[in-house]
C-alpha positions in Angstrom: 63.2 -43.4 19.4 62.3 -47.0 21.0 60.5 -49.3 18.3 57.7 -51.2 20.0 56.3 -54.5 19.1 52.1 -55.2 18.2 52.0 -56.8 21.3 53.5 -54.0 23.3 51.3 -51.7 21.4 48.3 -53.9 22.4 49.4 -54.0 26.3 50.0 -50.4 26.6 46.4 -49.6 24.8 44.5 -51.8 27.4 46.2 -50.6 30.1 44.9 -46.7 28.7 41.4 -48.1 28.2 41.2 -49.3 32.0 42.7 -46.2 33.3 39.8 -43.7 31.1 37.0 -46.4 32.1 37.6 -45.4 36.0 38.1 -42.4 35.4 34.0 -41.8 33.7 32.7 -44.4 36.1 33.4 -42.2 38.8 32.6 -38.6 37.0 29.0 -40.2 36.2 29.0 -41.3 39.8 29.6 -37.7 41.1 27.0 -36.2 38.9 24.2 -38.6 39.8 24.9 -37.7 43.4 24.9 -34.0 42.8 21.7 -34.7 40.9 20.2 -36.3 43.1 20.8 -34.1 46.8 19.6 -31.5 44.5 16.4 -32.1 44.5 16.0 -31.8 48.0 18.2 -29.5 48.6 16.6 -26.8 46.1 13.2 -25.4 47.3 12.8 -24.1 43.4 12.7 -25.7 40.5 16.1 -25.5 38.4 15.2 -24.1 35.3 16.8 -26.6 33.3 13.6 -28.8 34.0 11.5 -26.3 32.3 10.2 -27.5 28.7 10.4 -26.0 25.2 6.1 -26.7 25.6 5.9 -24.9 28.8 8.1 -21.6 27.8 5.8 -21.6 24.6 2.9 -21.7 26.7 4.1 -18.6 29.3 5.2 -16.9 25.7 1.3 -17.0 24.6 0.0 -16.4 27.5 2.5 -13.3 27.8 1.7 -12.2 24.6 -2.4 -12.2 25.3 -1.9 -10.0 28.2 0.0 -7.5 25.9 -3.3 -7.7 24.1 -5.2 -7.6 26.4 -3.9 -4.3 27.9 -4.2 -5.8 31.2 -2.3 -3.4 33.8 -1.8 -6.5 36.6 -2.9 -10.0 36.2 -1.9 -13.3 37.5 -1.2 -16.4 36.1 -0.7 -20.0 37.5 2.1 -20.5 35.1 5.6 -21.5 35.8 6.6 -18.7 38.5 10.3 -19.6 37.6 10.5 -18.8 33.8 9.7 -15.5 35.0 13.0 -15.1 36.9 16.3 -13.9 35.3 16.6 -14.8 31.7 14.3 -16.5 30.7 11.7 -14.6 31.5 13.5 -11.7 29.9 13.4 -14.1 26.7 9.9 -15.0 27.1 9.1 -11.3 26.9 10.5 -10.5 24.0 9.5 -13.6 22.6 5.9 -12.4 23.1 6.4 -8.9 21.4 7.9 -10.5 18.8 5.1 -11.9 17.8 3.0 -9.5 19.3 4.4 -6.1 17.4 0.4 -4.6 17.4 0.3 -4.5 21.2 3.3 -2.0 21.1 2.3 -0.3 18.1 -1.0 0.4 20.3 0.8 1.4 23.3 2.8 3.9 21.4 5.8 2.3 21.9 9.0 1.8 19.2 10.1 -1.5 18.9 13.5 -0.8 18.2 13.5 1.8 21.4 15.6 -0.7 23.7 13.5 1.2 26.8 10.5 -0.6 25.8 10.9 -3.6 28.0 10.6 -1.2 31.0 6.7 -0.4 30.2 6.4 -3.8 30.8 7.5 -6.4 34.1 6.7 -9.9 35.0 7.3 -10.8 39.0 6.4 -14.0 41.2 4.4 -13.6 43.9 4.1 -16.9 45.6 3.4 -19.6 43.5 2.0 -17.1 40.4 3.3 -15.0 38.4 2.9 -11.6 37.5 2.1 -9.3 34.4 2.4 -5.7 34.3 1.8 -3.5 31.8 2.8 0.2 32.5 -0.3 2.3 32.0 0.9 4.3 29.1 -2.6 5.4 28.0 -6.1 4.3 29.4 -6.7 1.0 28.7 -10.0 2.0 26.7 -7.5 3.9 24.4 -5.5 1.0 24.5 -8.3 -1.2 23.3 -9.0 0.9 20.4 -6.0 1.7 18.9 -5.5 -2.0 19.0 -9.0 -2.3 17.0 -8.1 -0.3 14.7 -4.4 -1.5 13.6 -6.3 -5.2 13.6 -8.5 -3.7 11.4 -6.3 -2.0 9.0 -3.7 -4.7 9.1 -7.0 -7.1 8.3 -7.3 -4.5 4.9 -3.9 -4.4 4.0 -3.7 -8.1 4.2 -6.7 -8.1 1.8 -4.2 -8.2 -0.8 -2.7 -11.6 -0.7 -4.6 -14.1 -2.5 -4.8 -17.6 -2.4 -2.2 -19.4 -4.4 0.6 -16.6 -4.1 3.7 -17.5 -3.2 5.6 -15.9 0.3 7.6 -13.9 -2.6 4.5 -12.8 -4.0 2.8 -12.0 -1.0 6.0 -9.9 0.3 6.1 -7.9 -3.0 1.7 -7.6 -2.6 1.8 -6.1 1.2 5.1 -3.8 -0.2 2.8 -2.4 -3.1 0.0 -1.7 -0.8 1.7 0.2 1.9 3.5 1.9 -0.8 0.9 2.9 -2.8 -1.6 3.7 0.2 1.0 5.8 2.9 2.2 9.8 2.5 5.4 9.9 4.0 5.1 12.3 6.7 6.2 13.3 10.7 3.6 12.6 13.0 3.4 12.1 16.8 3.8 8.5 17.0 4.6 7.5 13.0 7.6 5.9 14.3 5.2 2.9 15.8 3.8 1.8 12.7 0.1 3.2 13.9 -0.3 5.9 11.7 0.9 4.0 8.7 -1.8 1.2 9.3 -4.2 3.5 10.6 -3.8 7.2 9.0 -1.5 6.2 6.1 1.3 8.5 6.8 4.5 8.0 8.7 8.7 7.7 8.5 11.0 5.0 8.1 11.1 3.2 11.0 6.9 3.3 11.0 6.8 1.8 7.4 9.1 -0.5 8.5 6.9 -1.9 11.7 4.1 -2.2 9.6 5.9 -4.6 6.6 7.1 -6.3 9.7 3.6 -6.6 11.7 2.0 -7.5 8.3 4.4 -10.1 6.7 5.3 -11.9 10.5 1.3 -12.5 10.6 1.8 -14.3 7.2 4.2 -16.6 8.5 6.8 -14.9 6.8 10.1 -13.6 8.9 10.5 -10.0 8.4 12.6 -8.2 11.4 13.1 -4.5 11.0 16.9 -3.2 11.1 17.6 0.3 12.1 20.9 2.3 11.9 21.0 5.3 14.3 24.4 6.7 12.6 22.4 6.9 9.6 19.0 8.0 11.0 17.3 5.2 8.7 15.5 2.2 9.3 14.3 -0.7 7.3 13.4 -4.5 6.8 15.0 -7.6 6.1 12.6 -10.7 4.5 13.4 -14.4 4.6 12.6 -16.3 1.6 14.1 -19.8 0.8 16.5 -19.4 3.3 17.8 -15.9 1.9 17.0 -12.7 3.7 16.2 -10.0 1.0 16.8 -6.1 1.7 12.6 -4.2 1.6 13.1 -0.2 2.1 9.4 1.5 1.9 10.9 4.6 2.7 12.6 4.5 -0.9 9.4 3.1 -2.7 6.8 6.1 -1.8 6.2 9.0 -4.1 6.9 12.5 -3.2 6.2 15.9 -4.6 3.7 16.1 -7.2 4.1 12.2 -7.7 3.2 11.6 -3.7 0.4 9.1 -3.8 1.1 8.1 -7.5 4.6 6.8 -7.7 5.7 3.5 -6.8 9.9 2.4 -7.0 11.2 -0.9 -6.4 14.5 0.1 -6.3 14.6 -1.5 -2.2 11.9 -4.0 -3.0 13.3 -7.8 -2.0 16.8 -6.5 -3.4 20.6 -8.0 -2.3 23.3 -6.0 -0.7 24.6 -4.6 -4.0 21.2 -3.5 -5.3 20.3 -1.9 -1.4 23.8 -0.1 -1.3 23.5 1.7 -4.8 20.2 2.7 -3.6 21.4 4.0 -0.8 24.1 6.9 -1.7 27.1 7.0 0.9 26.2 3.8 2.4 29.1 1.2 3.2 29.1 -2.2 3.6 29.3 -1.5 7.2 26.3 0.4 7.6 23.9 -2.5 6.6 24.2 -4.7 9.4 22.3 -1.3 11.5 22.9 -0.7 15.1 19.7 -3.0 16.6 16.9 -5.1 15.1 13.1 -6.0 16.1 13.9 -9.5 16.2 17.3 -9.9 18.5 18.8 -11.4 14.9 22.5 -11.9 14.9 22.8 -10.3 10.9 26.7 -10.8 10.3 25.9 -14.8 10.8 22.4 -14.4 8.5 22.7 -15.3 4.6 22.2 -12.0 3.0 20.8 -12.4 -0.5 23.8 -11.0 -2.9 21.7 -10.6 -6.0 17.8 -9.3 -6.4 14.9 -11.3 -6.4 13.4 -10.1 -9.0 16.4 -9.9 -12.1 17.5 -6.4 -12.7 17.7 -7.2 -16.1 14.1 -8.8 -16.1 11.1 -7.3 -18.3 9.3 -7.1 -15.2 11.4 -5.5 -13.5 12.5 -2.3 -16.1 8.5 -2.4 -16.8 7.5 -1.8 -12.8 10.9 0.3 -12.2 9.5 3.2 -14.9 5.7 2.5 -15.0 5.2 2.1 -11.4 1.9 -0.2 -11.9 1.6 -3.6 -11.4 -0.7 -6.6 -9.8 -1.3 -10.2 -9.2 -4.2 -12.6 -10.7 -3.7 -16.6 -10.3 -0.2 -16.5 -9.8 0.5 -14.2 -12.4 1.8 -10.3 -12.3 0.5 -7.9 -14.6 2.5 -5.2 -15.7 3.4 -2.5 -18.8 5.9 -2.8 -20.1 8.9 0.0 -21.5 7.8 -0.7 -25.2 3.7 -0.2 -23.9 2.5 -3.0 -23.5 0.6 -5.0 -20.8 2.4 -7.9 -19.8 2.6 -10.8 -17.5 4.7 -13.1 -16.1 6.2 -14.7 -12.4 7.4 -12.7 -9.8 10.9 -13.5 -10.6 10.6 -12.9 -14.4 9.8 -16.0 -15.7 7.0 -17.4 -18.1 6.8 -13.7 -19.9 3.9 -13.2 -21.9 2.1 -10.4 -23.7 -1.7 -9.6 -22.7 -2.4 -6.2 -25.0 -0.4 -3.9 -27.2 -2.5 -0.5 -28.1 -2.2 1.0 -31.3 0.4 3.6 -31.6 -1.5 6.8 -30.7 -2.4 4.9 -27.3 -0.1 5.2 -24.4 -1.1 2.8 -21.3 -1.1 5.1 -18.3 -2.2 2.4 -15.6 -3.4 -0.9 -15.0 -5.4 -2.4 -11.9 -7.7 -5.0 -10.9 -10.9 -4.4 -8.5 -13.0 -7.2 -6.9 -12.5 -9.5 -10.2 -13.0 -6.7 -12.4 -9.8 -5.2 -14.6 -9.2 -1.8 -15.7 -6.9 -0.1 -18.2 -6.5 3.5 -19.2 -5.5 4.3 -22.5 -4.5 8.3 -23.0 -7.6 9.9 -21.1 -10.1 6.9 -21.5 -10.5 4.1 -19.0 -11.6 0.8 -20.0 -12.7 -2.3 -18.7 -10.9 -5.3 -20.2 -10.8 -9.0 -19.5 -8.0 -11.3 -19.1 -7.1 -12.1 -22.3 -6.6 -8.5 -23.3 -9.8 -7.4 -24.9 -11.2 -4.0 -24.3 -14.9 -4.8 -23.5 -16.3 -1.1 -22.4 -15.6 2.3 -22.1 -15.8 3.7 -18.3 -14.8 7.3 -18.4 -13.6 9.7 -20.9 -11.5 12.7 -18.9 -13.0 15.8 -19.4 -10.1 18.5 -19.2 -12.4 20.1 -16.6 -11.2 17.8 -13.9 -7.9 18.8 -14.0 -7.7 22.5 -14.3 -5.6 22.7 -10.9 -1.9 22.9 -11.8 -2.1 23.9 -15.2 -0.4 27.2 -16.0 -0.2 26.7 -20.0 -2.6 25.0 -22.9 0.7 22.9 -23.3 0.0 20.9 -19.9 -3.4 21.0 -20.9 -3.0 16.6 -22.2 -5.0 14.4 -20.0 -3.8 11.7 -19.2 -4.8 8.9 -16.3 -2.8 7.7 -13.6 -2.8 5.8 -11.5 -6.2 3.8 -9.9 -7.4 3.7 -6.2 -9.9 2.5 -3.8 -11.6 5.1 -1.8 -13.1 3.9 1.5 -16.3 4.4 -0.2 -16.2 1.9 -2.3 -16.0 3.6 -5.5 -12.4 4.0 -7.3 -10.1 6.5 -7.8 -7.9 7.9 -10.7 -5.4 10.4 -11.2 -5.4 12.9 -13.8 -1.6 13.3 -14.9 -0.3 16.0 -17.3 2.8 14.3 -20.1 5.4 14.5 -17.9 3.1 12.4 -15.2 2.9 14.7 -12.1 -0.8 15.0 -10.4 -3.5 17.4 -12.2 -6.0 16.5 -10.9 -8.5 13.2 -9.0 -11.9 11.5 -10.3 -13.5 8.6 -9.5 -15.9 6.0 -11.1 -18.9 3.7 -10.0 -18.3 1.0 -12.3 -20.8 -0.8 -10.9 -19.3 -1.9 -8.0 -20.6 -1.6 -4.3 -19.2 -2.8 -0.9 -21.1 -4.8 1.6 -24.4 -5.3 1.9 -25.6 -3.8 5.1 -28.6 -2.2 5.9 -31.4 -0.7 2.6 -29.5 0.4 -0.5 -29.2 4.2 -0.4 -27.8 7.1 -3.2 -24.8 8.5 -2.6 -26.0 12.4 -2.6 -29.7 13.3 -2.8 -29.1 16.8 -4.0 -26.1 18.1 -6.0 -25.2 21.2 -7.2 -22.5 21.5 -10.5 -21.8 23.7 -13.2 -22.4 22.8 -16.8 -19.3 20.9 -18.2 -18.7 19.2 -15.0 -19.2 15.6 -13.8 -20.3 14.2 -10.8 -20.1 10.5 -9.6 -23.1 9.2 -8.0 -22.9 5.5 -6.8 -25.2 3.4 -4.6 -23.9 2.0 -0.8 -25.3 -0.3 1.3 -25.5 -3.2 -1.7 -23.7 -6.4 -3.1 -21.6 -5.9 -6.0 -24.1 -8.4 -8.1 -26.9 -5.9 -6.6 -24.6 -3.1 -8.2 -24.4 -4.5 -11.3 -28.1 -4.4 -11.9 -28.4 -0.4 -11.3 -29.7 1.1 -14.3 -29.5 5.1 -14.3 -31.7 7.8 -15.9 -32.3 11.5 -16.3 -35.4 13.0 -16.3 -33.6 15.8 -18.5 -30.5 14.6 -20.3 -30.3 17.9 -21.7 -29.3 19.7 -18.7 -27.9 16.5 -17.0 -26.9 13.1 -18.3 -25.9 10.4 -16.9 -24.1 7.5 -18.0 -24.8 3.4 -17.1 -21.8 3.5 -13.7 -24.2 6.4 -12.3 -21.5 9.3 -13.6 -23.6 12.6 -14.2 -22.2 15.6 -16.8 -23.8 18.7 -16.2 -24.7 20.2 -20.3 -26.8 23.4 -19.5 -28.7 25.7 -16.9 -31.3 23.8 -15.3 -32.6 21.4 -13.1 -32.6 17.3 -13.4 -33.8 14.0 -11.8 -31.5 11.2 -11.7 -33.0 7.9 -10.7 -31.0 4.6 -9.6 -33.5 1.8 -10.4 -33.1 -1.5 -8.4 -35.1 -4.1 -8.8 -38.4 -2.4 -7.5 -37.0 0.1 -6.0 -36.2 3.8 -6.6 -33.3 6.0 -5.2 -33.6 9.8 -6.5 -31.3 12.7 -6.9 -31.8 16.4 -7.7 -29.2 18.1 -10.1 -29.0 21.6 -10.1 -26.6 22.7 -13.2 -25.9 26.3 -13.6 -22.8 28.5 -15.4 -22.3 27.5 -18.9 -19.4 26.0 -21.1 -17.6 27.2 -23.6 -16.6 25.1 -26.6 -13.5 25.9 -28.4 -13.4 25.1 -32.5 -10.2 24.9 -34.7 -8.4 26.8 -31.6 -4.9 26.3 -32.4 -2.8 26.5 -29.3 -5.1 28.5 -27.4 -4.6 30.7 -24.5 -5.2 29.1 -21.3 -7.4 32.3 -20.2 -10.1 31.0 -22.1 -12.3 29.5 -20.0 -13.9 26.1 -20.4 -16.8 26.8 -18.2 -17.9 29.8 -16.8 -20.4 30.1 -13.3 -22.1 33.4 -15.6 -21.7 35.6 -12.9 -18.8 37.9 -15.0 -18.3 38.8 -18.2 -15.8 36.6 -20.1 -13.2 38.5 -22.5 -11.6 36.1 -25.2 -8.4 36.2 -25.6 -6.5 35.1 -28.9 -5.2 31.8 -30.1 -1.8 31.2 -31.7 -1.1 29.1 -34.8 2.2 28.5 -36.8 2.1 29.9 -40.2 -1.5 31.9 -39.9 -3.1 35.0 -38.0 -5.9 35.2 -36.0 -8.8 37.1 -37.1 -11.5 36.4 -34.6 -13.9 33.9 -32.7 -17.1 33.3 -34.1 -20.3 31.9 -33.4 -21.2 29.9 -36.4 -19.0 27.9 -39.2 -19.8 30.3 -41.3 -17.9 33.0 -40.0 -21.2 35.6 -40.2 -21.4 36.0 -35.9 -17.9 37.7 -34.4 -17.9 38.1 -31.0 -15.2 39.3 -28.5 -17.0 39.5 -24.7 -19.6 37.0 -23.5 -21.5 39.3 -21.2 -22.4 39.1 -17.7 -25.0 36.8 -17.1 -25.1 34.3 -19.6 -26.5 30.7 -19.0 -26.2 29.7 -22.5 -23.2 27.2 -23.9 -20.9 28.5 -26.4 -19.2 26.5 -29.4 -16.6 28.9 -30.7 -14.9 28.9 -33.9 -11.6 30.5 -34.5 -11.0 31.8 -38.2 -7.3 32.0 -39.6 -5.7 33.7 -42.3 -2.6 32.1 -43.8 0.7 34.4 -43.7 1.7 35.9 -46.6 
């Protein structure tokens, strides 16, 4: 090998850096020209001219014919985005962030056919929108209407102050808590979980798209056809976390009641074991709303919520939980309502009942809270005190289901809001499947629109029954100044939320007074009830409440350690009787007399 000197060095490296100088002079010289005879020689614009601002603007203006439902317009927009592409691009761009006009049409996002129900063309110097005319495009207009609508109430949710975490984990608990899981005609679209509450994977997963993209917050939904499943994936710091709604509805006699987080913002580890015969593989699906490459995407490897949390063990078995000033409330494994962050943190204890108490749910309505406690609900405040009873369960309202005096425990589920403005509750037996549905006034109206009216002017109820009467058409301030009476709260009271309980044969007025005004029902009560004394474990053939039209035979009770000698009418053990006859309109309080085994 020759050794050179610096100075050769030196020569030889000028002699390279004339040489490459030339050599760019004249490739920027040929590219200017080629520039510049292309102007002229290209009637079109190139579309390498086109700006990021104007490819927004065709995307929006796209995107508003979509909703819209316009079968042919024109627009004086950029003819040549539309060609090849980019306008390709710009139309997915605008479903994207248009999922609802789909959803309307009755079109699946993830069905890779749905670009051909819509075309854009250039006729002269415009350019061309088509939308293929699935349905009328008064049909169009309101399905559209009502998924705005329904997306508006299941946005209702998020509060000011949550965090895209919170807000994510609010809209899952809603659509959760509010959809049946069910094959419809078009409950792959999203439309009849938003608008009928019932639907299949791929809907539920449209809908937690639709709903957390209109927060800001990227959600794209992943479908795998191998497995027949589809699902969502949530950005959030940079992360995107695993959401299956398919996994966190109830079913059987828990449908409705039941909410799991075991696919709720999880990682890959948490989404596999929750998914049984799932491989790594199959996570990545086979297509996605969003065009998302998902192998180059940082999936989240752990939970958002720690597995080992309070939070979430307390959510994962009680199923109840919700948000007040940037706070979660839930119950806790050891029964007791707690707080804390999202992710666990800042864990504090709001209320521990005594020991005979067992929490069944927890919920908060227009700044009002509620608790149950065994079969009373209770309104509390923030701090955990109790500061009124609601409702007591009668075991009237849950006769359906129960086969045996064993099931016959009330307890209350879960709380909902009924379009009606009033609020639900399940009636649970111990091992928490559905018994049975109420609902309570509690004060608290929708909006004010149009006079105040009663809910039912005449009602018909047998004694030991309740009925629920509530005014519409008022403010919730206007509700809370209701007071209720009974002309006759011996055959009908009522109690200060406007709940009536039928006691005897007869008939009552109950009045709403409002201010100055009046609002008026008739109560009819007829049958009779039947109240059981020292009863043992009593057969489930005897009646409760009877409508008096046959004759009631009592059966006997059962009691470790003693035998049954008869029901009686009086303490005192003077008045046997066997049969209530045919007829009867009068209440019974029964006493059952024992004798202890020899």
């Amino acid at each position: 090998m020759a050794i050179l000197s610096d100075n050769d060095n030196n020569e030889n490296r000028k002699k390279r850096g004339g040489t490459q100088m030339k050599k760019r002079f004249w490739t920027l010289f040929l590219i200017a020209v080629c520039c510049f005879f292309g102007l002229f020689l290209f009637h079109s614009p190139v579309e390498a001219r086109v700006t990021s601002e104007q490819k927004k603007e065709y995307v929006n203006a796209l995107s508003q014919l979509m909703k819209d439902g316009v079968e042919s317009k024109k627009m004086d927009l950029y003819s040549r985005i539309a060609r090849g592409t980019s306008g390709k691009n710009a139309l997915q761009q605008a479903a994207i962030q248009n999922r609802a006009a789909l959803m309307a049409e009755g079109i699946d996002f993830l069905d890779g056919s749905w670009v051909n129900y819509y075309s854009v063309a250039v006729s002269g110097d415009r350019t061309v929108f088509n939308s293929t005319k699935m349905m009328s495009r008064k049909t169009f207009r309101r399905r559209y209407q009502k998924i705005m609508q329904a997306l508006g109430e299941v946005l209702s949710c998020v509060e000011p102050g949550m965090t895209d975490a919170d807000k994510a984990m609010a809209v899952y608990y809603y659509l959760a808590k509010n959809t049946v899981y069910e094959e419809t005609k078009d409950c792959h679209t999203g439309y009849d979980v938003l608008v009928n509450h019932t639907g299949v994977c791929d809907g539920f997963a449209n809908a937690y798209a639709l709903a957390l993209n209109t927060l800001g917050i990227r959600c794209a939904v992943v479908s795998n056809y191998s497995r027949d499943h589809s699902w969502n994936l949530v950005c959030l710091d940079g992360k995107w976390y695993f959401c299956d709604l398919t996994n966190g509805i109830g079913t059987g006699d828990h449908e409705g009641m039941v909410v799991s987080y075991a696919s709720c913002l999880v990682g890959v580890s948490s989404f596999l074991s929750a998914h049984p015969g799932y491989t790594l593989k199959d996570i990545y699906g086979e297509g996605n709303s969003d065009g998302l490459n998902i192998h180059r995407l940082v999936l989240a490897q752990s939970d958002y919520i720690p597995l080992r949390s309070g939070i979430r063990t307390g959510i994962a078995e009680k199923s109840c939980m919700f948000y007040q000033k940037g706070y979660w409330y839930w119950i806790s494994t050891g029964n007791m309502l707690k707080k804390s962050k999202l992710d666990g943190s800042h864990e504090t204890t709001v209320y521990a009942p005594a020991d005979d108490k067992h929490i069944g749910w927890a919920e908060e309505f227009n700044e009002m809270f509620f608790i149950s406690l065994n079969d009373t609900i209770y309104r509390m405040d923030y701090k955990g005190n109790l500061k009124e009873q609601v409702r007591q369960v009668s075991p009237l309202e849950y006769k359906h289901g129960v086969t045996s005096y064993f099931w016959q425990i009330a307890y209350v589920g879960r709380f909902y809001r009924n379009s009606d403005n009033t609020i639900g509750y399940y009636i649970t037996d111990m091992t928490g499947a559905k018994r049975g549905t109420g609902r309570i006034s509690v004060n608290y109206a929708g909006k004010q629109y149009g006079k105040p009216k009663l809910s039912s002017r005449k009602v018909k109820i047998r004694a030991g029954y309740q009925k629920q009467l509530y005014v519409v058409r008022t403010t919730p301030a206007g509700a809370r100044r209701i007071q209720w009476r009974s002309s006759n709260s011996g055959v009908a009271e009522v109690d200060a939320n406007g709940c009536v309980t039928a006691k005897k044969k007869g008939t009552a007025t109950i009045t709403a007074v409002i201010g100055n005004k009046k609002l008026k029902c008739t109560v009819k009560v007829n049958g009779y009830t039947i109240t059981y004394k020292k009863a043992g474990m009593n057969s489930a053939d005897n009646v409760a409440t009877a409508s008096g039209k046959k004759k009631i035979t009592l059966e006997d009770p059962v009691k470790k350690g003693y035998v049954f000698e008869g029901w009686y009418t009086d303490k005192a053990y003077k008045n046997q009787i066997t049969v209530i006859k045919k007829g009867n309109s009068r209440n019974y309080t029964l006493y059952a007399k024992w004798k202890k085994e020899k």
